[in-house]
mmCIF file of the C-alpha atoms, coordinates in Angstrom:
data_MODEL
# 
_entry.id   MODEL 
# 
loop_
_atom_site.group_PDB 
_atom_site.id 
_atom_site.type_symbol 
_atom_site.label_atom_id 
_atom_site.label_alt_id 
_atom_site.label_comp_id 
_atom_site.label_asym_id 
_atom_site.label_entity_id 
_atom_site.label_seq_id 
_atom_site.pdbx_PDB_ins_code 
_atom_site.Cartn_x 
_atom_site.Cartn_y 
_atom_site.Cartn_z 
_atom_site.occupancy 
_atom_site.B_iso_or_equiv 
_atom_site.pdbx_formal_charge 
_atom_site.auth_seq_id 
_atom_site.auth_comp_id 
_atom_site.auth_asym_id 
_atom_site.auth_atom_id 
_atom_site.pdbx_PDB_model_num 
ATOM 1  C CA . UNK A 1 1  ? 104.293 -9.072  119.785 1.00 0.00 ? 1  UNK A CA 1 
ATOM 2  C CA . UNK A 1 2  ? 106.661 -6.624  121.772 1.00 0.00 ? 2  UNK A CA 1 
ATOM 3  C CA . UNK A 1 3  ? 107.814 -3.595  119.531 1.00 0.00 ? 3  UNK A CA 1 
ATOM 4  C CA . UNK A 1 4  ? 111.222 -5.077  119.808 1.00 0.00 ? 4  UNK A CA 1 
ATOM 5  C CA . UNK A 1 5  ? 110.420 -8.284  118.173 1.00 0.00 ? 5  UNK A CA 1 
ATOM 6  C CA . UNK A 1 6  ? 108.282 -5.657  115.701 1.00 0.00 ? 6  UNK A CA 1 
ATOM 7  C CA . UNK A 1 7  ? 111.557 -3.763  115.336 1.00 0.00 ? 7  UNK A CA 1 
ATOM 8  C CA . UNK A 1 8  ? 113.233 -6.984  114.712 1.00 0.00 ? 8  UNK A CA 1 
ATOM 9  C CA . UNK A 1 9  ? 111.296 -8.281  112.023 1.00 0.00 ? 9  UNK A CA 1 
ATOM 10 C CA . UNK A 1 10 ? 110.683 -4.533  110.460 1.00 0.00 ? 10 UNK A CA 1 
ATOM 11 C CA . UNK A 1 11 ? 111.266 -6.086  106.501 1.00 0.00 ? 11 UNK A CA 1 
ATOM 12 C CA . UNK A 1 12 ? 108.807 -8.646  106.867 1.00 0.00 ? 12 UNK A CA 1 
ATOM 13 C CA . UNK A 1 13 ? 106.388 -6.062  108.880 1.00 0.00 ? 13 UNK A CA 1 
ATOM 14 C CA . UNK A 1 14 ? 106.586 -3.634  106.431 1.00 0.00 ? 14 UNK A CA 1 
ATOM 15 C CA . UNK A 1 15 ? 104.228 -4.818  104.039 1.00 0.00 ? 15 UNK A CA 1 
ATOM 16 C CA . UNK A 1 16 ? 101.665 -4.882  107.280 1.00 0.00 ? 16 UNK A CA 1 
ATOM 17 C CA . UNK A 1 17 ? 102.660 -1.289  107.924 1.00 0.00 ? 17 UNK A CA 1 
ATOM 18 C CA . UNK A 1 18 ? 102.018 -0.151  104.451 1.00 0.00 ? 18 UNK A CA 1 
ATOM 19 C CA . UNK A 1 19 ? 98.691  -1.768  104.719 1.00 0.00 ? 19 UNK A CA 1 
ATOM 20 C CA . UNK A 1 20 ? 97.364  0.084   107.315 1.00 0.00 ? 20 UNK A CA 1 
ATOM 21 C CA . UNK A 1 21 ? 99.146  3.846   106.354 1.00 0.00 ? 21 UNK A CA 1 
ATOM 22 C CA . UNK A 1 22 ? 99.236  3.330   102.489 1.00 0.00 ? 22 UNK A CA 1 
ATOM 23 C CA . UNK A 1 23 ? 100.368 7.009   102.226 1.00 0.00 ? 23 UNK A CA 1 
ATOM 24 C CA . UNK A 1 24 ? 103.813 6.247   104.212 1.00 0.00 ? 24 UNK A CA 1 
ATOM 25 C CA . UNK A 1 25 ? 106.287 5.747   101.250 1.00 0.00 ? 25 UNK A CA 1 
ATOM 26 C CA . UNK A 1 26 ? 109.134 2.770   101.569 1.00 0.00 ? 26 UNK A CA 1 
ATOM 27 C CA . UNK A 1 27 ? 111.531 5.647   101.891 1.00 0.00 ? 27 UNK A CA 1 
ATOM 28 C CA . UNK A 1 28 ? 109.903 6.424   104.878 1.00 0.00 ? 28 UNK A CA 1 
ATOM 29 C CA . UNK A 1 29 ? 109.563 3.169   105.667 1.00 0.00 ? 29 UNK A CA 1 
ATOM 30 C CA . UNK A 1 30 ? 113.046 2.180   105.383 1.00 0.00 ? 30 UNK A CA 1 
ATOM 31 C CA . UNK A 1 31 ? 113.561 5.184   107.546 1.00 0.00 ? 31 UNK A CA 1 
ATOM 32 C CA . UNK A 1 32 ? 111.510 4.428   110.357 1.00 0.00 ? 32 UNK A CA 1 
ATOM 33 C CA . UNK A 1 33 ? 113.236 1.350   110.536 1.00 0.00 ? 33 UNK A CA 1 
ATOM 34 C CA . UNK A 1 34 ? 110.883 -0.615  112.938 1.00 0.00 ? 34 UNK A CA 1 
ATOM 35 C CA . UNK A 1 35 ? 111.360 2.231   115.643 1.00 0.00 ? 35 UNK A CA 1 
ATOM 36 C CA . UNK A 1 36 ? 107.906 3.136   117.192 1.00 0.00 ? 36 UNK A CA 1 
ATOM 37 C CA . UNK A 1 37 ? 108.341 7.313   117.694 1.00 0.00 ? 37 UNK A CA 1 
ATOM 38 C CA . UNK A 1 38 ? 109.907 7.429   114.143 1.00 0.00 ? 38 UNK A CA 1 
ATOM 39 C CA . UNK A 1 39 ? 106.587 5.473   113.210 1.00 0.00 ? 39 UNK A CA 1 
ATOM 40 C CA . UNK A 1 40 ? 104.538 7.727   115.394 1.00 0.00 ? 40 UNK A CA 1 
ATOM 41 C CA . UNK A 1 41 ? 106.038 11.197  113.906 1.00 0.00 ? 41 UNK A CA 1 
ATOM 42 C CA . UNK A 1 42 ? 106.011 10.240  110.377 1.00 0.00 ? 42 UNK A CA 1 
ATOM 43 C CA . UNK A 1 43 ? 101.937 9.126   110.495 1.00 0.00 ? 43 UNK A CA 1 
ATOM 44 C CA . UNK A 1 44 ? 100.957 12.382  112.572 1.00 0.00 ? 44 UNK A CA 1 
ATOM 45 C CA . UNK A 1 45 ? 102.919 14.405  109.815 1.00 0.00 ? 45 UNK A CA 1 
ATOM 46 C CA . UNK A 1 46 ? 101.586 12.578  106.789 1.00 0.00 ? 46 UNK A CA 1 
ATOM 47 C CA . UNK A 1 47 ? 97.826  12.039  108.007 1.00 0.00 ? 47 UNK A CA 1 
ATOM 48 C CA . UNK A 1 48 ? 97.456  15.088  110.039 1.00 0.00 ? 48 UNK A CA 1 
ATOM 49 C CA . UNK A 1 49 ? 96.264  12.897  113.030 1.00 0.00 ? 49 UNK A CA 1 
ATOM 50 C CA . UNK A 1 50 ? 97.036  14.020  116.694 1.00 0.00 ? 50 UNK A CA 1 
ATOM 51 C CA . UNK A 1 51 ? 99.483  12.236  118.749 1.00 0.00 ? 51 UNK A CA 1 
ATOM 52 C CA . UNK A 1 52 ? 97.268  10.408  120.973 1.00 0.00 ? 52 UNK A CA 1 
ATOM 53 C CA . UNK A 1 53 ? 94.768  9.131   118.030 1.00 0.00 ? 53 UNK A CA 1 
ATOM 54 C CA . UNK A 1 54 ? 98.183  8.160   116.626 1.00 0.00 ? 54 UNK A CA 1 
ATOM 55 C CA . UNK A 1 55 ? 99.467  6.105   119.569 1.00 0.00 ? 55 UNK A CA 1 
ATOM 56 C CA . UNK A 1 56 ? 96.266  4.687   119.543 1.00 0.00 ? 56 UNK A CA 1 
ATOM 57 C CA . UNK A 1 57 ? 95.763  3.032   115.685 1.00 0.00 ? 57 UNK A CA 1 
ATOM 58 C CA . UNK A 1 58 ? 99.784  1.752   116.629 1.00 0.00 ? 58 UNK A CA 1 
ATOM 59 C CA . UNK A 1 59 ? 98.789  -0.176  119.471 1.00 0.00 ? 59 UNK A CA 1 
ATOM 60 C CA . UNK A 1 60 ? 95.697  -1.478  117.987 1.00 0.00 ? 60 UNK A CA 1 
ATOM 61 C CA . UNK A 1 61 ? 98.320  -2.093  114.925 1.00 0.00 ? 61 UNK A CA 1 
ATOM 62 C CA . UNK A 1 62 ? 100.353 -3.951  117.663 1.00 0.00 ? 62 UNK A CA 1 
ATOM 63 C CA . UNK A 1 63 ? 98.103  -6.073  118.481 1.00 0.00 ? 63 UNK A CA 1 
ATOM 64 C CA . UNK A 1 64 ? 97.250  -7.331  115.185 1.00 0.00 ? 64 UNK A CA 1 
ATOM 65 C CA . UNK A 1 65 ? 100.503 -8.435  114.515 1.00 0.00 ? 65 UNK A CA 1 
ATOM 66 C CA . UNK A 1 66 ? 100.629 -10.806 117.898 1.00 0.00 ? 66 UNK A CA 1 
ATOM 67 C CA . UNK A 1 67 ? 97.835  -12.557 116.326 1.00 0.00 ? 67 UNK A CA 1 
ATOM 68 C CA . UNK A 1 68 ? 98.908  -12.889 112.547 1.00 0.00 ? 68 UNK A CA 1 
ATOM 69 C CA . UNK A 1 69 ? 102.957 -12.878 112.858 1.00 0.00 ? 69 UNK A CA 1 
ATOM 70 C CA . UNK A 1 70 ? 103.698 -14.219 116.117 1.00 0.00 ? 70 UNK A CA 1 
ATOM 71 C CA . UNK A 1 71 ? 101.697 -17.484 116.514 1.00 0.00 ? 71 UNK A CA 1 
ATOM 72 C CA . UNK A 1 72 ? 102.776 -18.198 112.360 1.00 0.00 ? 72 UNK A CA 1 
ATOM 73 C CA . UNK A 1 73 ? 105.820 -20.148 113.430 1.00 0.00 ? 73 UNK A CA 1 
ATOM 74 C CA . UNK A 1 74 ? 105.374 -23.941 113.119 1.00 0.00 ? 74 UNK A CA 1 
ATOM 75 C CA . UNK A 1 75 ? 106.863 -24.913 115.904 1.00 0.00 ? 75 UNK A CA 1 
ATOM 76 C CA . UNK A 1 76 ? 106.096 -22.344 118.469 1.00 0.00 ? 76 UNK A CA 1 
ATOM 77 C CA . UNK A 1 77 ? 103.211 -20.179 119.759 1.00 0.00 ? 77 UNK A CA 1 
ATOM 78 C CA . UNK A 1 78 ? 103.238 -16.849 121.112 1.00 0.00 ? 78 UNK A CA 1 
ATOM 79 C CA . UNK A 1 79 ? 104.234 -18.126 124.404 1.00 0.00 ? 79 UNK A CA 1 
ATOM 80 C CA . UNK A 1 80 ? 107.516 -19.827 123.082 1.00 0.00 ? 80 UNK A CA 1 
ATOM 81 C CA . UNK A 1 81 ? 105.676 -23.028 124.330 1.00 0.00 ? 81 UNK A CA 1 
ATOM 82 C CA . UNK A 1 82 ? 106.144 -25.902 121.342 1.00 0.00 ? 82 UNK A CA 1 
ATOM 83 C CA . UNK A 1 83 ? 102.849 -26.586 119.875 1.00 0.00 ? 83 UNK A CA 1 
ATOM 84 C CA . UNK A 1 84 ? 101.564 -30.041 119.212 1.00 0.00 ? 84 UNK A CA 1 
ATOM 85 C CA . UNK A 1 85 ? 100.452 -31.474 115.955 1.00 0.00 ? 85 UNK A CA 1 
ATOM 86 C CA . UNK A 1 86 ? 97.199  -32.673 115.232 1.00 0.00 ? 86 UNK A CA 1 
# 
């Protein structure tokens, strides 16, 4: 999943976000508003973490959510191709 389509679907994601950085509040949250250097600020200042380490967890974050949100969809997979029923 591209960060657009993660900036997209930022309500849904949320819950995902908050998962993985329990300490961001939804304020925050809400804030951020699916933009990835909002993201990126707000977990370096709540967590302490350096940048890089940050950019890091986010794109192994990313990733995640290709697997679990993008491929979800009953009638298409992650390649917009229509998948076939079994």
């Amino acid at each position: 999943m591209n960060w657009d389509q993660i900036e997209g679907n930022w309500k849904q994601l949320k819950g995902n976000v908050k998962q993985q950085w329990g300490k961001l509040t939804e304020d925050q949250l809400d804030v951020i508003a699916g933009k990835r250097e909002e993201l990126s600020g707000k977990i370096q200042e709540v967590y302490g973490t350096a940048k890089d380490d940050v950019e890091k967890e986010i794109s192994k974050w990313q990733a995640t959510q290709k697997d679990s949100s993008c491929c979800s969809k009953e009638t298409t997979n992650c390649s917009g191709m229509e998948k076939k029923s079994h």
